[in-house]
Structures are given as C-alpha cells and as structure tokens.
DOPAZA-466772 format. One record per atom (N, C-alpha, C, CB): x, y, z; residue number from 1. Coordinates in steps of 0.2 Angstrom, whole numbers, plus 2048, in hexadecimal, padded with zeros to 3 digits. Glycine has a CB too. Layout:
<nodes>
((X Y Z) NUM)
...
</nodes>
This chain:
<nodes>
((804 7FA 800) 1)
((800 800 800) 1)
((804 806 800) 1)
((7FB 800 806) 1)
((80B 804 806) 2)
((80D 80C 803) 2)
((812 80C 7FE) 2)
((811 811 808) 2)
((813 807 7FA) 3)
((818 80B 7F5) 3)
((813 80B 7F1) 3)
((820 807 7F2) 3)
((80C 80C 7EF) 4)
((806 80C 7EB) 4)
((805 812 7EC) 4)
((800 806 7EB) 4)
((805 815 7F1) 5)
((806 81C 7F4) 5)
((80B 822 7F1) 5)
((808 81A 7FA) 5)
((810 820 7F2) 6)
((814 822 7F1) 6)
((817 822 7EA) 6)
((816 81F 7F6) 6)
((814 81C 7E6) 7)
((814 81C 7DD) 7)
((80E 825 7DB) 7)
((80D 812 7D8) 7)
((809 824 7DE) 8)
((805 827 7DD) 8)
((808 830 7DE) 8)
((800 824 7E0) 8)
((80C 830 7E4) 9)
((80D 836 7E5) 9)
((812 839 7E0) 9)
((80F 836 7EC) 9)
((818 835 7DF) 10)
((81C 836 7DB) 10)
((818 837 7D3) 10)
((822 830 7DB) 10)
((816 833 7D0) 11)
((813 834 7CD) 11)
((80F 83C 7CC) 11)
((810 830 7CE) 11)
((80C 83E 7D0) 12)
((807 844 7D1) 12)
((80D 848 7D0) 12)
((803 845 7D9) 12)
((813 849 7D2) 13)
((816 84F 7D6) 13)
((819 84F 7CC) 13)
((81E 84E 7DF) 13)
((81C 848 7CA) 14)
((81E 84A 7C5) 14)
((81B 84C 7BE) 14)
((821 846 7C4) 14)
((815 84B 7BF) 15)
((80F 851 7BC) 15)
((80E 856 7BD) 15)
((80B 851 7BC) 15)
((810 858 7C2) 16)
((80D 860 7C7) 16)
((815 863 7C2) 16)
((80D 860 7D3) 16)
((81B 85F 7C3) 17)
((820 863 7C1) 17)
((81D 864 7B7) 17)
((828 85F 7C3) 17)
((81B 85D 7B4) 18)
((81A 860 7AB) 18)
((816 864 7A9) 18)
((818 85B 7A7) 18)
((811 866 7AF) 19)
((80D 86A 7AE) 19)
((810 873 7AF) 19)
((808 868 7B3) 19)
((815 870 7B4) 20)
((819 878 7B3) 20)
((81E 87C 7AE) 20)
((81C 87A 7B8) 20)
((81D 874 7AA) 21)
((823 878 7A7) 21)
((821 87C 79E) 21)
((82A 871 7A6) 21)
((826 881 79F) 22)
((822 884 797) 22)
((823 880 790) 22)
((826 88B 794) 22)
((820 880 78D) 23)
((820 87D 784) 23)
((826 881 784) 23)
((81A 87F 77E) 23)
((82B 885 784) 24)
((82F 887 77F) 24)
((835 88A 786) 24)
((82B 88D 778) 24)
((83B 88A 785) 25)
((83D 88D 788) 25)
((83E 893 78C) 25)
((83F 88D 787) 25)
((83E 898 793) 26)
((83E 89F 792) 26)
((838 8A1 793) 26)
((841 8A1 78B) 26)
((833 89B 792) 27)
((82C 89F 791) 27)
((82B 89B 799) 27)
((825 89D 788) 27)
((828 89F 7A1) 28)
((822 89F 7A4) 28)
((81D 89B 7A2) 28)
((821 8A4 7A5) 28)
((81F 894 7A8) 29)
((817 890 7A8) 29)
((811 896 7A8) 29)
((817 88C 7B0) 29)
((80B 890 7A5) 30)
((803 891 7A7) 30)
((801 890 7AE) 30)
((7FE 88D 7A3) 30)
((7FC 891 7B2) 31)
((7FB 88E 7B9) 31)
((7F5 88A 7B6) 31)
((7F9 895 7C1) 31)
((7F5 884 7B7) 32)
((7F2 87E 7B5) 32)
((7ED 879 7BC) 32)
((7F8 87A 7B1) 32)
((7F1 87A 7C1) 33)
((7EE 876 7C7) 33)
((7F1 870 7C8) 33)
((7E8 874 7C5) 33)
((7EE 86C 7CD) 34)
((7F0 865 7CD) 34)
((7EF 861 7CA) 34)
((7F1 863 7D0) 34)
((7F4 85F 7C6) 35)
((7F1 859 7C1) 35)
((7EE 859 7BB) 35)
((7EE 854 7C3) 35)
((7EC 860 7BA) 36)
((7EA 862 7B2) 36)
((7F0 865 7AF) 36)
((7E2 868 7B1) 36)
((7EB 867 7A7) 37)
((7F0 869 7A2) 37)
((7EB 86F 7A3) 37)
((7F3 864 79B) 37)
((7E4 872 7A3) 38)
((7E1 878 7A2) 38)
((7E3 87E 7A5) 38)
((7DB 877 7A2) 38)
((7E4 880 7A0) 39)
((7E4 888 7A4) 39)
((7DE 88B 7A5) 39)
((7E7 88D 79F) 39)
((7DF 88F 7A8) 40)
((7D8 894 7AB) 40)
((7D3 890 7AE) 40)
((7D5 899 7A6) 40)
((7D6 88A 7B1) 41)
((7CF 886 7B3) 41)
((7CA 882 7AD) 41)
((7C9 88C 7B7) 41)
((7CE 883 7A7) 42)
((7C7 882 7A0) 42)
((7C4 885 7A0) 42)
((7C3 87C 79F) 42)
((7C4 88E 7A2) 43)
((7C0 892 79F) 43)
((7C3 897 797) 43)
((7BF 895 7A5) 43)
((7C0 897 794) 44)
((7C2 89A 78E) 44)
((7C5 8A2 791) 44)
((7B9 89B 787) 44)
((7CB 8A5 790) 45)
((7CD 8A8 792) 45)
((7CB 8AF 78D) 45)
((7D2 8A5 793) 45)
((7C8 8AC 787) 46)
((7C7 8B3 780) 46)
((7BF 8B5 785) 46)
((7C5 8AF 773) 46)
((7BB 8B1 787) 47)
((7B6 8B3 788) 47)
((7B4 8BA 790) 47)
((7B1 8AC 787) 47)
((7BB 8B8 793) 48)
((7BA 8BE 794) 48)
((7BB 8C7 792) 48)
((7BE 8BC 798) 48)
((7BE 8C5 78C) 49)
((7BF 8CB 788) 49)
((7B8 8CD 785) 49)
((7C4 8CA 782) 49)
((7B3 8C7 782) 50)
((7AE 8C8 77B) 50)
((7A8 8C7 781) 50)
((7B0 8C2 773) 50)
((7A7 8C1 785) 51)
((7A2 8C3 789) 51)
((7A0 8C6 790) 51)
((7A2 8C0 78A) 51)
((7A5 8CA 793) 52)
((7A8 8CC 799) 52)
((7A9 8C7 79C) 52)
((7A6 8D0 79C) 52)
((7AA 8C3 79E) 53)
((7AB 8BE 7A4) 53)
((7AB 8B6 7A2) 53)
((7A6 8C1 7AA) 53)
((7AC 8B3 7A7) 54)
((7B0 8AD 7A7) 54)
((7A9 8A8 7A4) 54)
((7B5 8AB 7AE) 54)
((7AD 8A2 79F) 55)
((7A8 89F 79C) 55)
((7AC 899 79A) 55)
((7A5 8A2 797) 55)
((7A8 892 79C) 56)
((7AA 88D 79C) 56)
((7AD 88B 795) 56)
((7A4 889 79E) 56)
((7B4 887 795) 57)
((7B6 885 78D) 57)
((7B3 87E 78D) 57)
((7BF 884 78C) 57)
((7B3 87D 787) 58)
((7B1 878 785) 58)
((7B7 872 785) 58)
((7AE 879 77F) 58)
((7B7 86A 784) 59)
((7BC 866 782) 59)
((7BD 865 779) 59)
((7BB 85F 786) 59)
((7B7 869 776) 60)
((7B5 868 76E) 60)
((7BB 86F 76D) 60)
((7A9 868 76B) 60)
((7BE 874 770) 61)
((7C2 87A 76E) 61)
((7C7 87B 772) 61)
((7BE 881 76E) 61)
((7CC 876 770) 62)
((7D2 877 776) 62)
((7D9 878 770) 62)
((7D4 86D 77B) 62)
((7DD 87B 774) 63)
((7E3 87E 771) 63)
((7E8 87D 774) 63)
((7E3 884 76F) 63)
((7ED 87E 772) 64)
((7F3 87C 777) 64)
((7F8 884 779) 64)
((7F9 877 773) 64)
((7FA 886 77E) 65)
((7FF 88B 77C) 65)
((802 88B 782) 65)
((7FC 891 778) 65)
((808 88B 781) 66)
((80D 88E 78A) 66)
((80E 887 78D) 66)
((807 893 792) 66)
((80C 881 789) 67)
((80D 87A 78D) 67)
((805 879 792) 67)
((815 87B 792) 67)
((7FF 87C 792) 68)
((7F9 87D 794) 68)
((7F3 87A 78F) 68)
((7F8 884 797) 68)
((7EE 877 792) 69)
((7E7 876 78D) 69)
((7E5 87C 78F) 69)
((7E2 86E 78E) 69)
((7E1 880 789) 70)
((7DE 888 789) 70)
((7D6 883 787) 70)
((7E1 88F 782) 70)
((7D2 885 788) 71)
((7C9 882 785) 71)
((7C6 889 786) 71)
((7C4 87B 78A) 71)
((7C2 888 780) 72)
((7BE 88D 77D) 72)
((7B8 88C 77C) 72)
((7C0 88F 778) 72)
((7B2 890 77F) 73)
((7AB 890 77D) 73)
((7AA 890 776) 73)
((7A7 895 781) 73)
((7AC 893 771) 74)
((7AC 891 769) 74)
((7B1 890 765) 74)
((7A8 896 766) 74)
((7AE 88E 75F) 75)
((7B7 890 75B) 75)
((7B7 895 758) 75)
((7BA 88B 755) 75)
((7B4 899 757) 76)
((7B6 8A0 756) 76)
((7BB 8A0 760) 76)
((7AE 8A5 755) 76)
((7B9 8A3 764) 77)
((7BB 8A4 76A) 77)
((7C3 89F 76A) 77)
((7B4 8A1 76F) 77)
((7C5 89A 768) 78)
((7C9 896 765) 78)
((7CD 89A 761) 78)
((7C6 891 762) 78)
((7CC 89A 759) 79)
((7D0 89C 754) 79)
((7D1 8A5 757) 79)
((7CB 89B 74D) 79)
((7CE 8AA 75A) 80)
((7D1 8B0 75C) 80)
((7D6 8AD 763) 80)
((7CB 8B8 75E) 80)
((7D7 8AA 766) 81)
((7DB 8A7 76A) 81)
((7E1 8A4 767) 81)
((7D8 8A4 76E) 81)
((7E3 8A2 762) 82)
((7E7 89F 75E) 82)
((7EC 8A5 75C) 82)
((7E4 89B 757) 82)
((7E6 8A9 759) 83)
((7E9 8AF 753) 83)
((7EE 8B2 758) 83)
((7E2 8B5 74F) 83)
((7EC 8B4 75F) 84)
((7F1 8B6 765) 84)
((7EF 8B5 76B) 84)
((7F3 8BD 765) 84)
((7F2 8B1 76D) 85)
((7F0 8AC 777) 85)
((7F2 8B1 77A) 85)
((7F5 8A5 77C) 85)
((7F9 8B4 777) 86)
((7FE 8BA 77E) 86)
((7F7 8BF 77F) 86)
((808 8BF 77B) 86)
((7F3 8C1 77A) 87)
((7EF 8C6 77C) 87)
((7E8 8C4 77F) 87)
((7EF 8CB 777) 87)
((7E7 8BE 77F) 88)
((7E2 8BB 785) 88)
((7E1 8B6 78B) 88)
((7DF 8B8 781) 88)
((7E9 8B4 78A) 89)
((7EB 8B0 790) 89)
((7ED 8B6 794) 89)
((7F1 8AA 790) 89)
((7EA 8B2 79D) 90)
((7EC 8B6 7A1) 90)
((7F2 8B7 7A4) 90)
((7E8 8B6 7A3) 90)
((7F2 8BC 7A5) 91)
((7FA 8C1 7A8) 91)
((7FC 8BA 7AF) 91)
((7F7 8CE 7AE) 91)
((802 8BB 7AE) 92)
((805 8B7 7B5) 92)
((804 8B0 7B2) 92)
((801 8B7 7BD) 92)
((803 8AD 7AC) 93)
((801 8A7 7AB) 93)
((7FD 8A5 7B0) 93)
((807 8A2 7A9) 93)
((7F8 8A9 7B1) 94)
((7F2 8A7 7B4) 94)
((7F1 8A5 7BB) 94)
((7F1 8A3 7B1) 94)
((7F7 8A6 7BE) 95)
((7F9 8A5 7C5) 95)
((7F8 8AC 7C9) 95)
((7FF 8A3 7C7) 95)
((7F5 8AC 7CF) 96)
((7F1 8B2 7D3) 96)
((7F4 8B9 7D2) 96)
((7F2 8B0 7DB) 96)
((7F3 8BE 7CE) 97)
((7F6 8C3 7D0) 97)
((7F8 8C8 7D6) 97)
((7F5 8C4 7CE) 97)
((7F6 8C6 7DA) 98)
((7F5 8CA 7E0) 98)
((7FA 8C5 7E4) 98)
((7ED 8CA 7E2) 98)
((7FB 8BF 7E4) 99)
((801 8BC 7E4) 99)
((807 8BD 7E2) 99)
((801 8B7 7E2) 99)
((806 8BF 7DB) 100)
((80E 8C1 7D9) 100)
((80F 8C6 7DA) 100)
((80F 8C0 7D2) 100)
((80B 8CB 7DB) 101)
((80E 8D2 7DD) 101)
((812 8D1 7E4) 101)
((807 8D8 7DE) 101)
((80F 8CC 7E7) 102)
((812 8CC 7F0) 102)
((818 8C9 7F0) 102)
((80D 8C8 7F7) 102)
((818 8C5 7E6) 103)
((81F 8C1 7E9) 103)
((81E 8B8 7E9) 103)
((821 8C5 7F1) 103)
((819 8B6 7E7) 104)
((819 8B1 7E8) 104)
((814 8AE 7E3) 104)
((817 8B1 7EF) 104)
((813 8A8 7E3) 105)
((80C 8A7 7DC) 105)
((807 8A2 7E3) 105)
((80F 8A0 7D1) 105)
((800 8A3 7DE) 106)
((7FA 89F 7DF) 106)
((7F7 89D 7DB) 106)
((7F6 8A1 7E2) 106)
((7F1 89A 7DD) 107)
((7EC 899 7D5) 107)
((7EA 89D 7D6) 107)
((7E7 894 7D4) 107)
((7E7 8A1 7CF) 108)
((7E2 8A3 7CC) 108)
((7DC 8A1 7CB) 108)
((7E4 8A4 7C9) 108)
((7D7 8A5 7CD) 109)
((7CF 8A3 7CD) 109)
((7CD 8A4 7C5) 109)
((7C9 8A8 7D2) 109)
((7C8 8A3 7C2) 110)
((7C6 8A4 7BF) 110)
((7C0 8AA 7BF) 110)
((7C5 89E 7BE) 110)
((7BF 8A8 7C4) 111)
((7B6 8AD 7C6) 111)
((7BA 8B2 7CA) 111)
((7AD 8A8 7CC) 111)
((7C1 8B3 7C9) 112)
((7C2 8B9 7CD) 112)
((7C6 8BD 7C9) 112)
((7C5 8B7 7D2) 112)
((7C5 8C0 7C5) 113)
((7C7 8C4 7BF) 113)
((7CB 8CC 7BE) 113)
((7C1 8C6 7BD) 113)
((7CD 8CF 7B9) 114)
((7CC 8D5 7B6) 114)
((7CE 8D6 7B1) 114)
((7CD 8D9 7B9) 114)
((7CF 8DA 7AC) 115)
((7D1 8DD 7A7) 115)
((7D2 8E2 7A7) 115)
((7CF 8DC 7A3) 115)
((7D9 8E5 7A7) 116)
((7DB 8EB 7A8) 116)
((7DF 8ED 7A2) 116)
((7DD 8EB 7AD) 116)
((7E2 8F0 79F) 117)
((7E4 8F4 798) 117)
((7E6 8ED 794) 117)
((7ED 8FB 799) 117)
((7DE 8E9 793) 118)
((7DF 8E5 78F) 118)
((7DF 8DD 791) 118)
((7E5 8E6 78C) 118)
((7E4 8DE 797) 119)
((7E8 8D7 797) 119)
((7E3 8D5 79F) 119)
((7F3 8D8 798) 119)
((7E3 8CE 79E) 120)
((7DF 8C9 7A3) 120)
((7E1 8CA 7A9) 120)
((7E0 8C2 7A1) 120)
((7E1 8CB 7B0) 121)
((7E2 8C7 7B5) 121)
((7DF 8C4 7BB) 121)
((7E6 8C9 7B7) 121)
((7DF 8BD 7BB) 122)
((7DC 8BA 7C1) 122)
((7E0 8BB 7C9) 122)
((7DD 8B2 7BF) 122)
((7DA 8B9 7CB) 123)
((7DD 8B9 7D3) 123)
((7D9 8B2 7D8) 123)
((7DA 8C2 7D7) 123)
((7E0 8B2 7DE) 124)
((7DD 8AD 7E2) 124)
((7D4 8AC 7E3) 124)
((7E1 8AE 7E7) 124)
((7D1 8B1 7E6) 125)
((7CC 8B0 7E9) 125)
((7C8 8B8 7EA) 125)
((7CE 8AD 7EF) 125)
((7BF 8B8 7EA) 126)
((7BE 8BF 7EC) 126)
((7C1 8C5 7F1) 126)
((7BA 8C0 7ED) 126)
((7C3 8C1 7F4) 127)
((7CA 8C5 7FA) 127)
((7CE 8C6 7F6) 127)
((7CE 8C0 800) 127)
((7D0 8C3 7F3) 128)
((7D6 8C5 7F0) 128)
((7D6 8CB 7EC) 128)
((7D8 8BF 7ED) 128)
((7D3 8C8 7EB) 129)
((7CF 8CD 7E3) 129)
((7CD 8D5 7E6) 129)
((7C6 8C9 7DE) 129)
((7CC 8D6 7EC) 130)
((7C8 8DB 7ED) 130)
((7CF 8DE 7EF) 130)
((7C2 8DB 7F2) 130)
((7D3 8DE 7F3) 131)
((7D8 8DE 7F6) 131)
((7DD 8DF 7EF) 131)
((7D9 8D7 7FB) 131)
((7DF 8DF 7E9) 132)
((7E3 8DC 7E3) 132)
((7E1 8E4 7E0) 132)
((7E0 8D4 7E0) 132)
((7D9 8E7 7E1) 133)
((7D6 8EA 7DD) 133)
((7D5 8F3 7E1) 133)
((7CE 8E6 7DC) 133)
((7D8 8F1 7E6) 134)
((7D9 8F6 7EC) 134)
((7E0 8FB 7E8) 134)
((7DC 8F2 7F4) 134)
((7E5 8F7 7E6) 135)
((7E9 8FC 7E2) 135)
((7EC 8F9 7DC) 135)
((7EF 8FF 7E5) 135)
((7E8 8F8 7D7) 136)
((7E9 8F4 7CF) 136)
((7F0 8F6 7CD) 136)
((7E3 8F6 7C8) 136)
((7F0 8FB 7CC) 137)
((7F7 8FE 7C8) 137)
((7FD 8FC 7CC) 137)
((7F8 907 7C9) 137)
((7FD 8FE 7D2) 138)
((802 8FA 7D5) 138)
((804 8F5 7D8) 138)
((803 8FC 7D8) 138)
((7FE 8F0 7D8) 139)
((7FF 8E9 7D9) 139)
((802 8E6 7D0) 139)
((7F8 8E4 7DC) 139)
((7FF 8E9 7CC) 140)
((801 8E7 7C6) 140)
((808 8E7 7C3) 140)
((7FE 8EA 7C2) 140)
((80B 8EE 7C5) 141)
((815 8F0 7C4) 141)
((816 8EC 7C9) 141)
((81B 8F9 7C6) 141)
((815 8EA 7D0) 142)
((819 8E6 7D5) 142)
((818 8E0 7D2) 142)
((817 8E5 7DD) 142)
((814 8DD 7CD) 143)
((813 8D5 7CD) 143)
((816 8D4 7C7) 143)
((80A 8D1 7CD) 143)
((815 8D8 7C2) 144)
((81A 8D8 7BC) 144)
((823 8DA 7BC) 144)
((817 8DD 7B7) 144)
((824 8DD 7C3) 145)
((82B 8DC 7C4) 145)
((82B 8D6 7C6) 145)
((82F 8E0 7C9) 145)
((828 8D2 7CB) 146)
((829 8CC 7CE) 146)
((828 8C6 7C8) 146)
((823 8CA 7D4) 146)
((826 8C7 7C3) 147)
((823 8C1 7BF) 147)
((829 8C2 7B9) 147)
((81A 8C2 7BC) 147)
((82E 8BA 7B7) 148)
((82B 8B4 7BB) 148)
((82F 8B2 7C0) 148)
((82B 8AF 7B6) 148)
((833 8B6 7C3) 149)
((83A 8B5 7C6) 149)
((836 8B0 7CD) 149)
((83F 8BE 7C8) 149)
((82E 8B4 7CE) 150)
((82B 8B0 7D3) 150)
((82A 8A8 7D4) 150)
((824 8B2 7D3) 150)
((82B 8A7 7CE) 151)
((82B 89F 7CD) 151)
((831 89A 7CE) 151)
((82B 89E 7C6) 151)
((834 8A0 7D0) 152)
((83D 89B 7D3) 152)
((83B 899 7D9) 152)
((845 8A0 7D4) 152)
</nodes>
C-alpha cells in the first residue's frame, strides 16, 4: 500500500512539474492547477473581451499555447485566440495577480477578473480582488517588476 502511495505521489508531483514547464524556452509557464493541462480553469479567455466576463470553454475548441490547453466557447472565439493568445491570455500566465505584486504566485480565479488597458488579470479570490483593486496601477508595476523572476 505504501509504495502504491508513494507511485502515485511521485507520479502527481512529476506532472505538477510538466505542467509548469513552457512550450518554448524563455517563455513563463501558464498556471494550470493540479494535474491539468487547462488554463484559466477551461474558461475561454477571448470571451472575456467580446462577452464581458467569464464563460465556460468547450472540449469541441481547444488550442494549445505556452505548453497549456486554452478552450473556447466558439470557434470563432477560437480562431481570434490563435490569430494572437499574448493579447487574450491572461497577464502573469494566469497566476494571482495580487500575488505577484507581493512577490509570490497563486492561482488565479476565473470569476475573479479585470481588464485593464486591454490586458486580462485574474485573481486569487473576492478578497483578493477587492484588496488588488484598491490600487490597480500600482499593484500592476509591482507585479510586472516581480514577474517572472517570482517563479524562481
């Protein structure tokens, strides 16, 4: 039982690491979770742009990018996420921004949002988020000096 245990753990941890690692060199993991490959939870990350807010992907509109599965509520919603991800994936590869400003990462919510000059960012939780939104500008230069050096 415990080395069945102990298969399993290793296992897990050695996914938890493929999951962090980028498709391409140089490029900053996605934040994916434990044991998935989706980003943003499998929410379509364009439909925060074209619908305002967060909306379930489908498994029929998946794409690859950053070494993460992306799903999309259409394929339109799909094909403008192709044409450019960096301008619809969210900032911090999708890990908490309110974390990386302090210096540290978390997950990112899904239902915990914004868009600000364009670009996406999640956050841990509505705490978070309220707390994150108390001074946007400047949690945003603190987390984009921190990012990705926060991943070390």
């Amino acid at each position: 039982m415990r080395k069945a245990c102990l298969g399993v753990l290793l296992a897990a941890a050695a996914l938890v690491m493929i999951a962090a690692v980028p498709a391409r060199a140089g490029e900053a993991p996605v934040y994916t979770g434990f044991l998935s490959s989706l980003a943003v939870n499998g929410y379509d990350p364009v439909a925060y742009f074209t619908d305002g807010g967060p909306v379930e992907g489908s498994p029929a509109f998946e794409s690859t990018y950053r070494g993460a599965t992306w799903r999309f509520a259409s394929a339109a919603n799909k094909a403008t996420f192709d044409a450019d991800p960096a301008a619809f994936a969210p900032q911090y590869g999708g890990y908490c921004a309110w974390a990386v400003s302090q210096g540290y990462t978390a997950k990112g919510d899904p239902a915990n949002w914004r868009i600000v000059d364009g670009k996406l960012y999640l956050n841990y939780n509505a705490a978070v988020q309220q707390n994150w939104e108390k001074d946007v500008a400047g949690n945003i230069t603190a987390a984009d000096a921190n990012w990705p050096k926060v991943l070390k």
